[in-house]
C-alpha positions as CSV (number, residue, x, y, z in Angstrom):
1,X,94.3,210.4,-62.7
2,X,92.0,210.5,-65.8
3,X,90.9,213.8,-65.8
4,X,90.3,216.8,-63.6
5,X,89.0,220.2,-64.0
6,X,87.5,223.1,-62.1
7,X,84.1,223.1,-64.4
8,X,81.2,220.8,-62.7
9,X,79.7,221.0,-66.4
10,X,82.9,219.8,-68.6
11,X,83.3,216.9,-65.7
12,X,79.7,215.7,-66.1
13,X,80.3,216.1,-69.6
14,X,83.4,214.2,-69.8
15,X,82.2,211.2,-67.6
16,X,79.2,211.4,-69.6
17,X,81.0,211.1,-73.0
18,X,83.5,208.6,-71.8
19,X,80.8,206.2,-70.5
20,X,79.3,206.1,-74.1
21,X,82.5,205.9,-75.7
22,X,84.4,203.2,-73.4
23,X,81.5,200.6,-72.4
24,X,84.6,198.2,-71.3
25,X,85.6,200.5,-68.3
26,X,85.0,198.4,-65.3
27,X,83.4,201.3,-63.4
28,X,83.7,200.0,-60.0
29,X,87.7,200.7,-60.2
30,X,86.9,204.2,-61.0
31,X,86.9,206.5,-58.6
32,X,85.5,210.6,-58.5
33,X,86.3,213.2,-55.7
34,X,85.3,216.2,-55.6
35,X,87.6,218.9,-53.4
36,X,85.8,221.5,-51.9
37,X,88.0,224.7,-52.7
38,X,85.9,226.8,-49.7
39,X,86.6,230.2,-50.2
40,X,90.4,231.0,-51.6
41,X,90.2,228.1,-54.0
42,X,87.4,226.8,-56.2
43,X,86.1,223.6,-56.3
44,X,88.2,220.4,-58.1
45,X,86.6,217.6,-59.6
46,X,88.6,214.6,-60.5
47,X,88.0,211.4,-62.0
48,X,90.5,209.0,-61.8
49,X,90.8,204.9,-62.2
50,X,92.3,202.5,-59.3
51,X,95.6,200.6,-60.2
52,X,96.4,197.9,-57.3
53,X,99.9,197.1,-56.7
54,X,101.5,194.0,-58.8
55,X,101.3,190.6,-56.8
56,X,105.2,190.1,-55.7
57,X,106.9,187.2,-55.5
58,X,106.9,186.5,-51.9
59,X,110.9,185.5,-51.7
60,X,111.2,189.1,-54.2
61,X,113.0,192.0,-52.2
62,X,110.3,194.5,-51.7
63,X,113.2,197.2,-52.6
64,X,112.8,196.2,-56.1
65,X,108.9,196.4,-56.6
């Protein structure tokens, strides 16, 4: 996770300022959710950036990954 916060303002504004600031983020891998809090909890908005898995060794114990 890159960044998260309860504030639909400072997330716009952080994605906004990180998009001018970073122009080698390969934005495809990025990914933003946004977690309806319904009435007890308020609304999350998160912003975070997809790792995949490391290619294993295919005679590598999968214990050890």
């Amino acid at each position: 996770m890159l960044f998260e916060t309860q504030d639909e303002s400072e997330f716009r504004a952080y994605v906004h300022r990180l998009r001018e600031s970073d122009p080698q983020i390969d934005w495809s891998a990025v990914r933003i959710d946004n977690f309806c809090g319904r009435l007890m909890f308020p609304n999350t908005h998160r912003l975070s950036l997809f790792v995949p898995h490391p290619v294993t060794d295919p005679g590598q114990d999968p214990s050890e990954c």
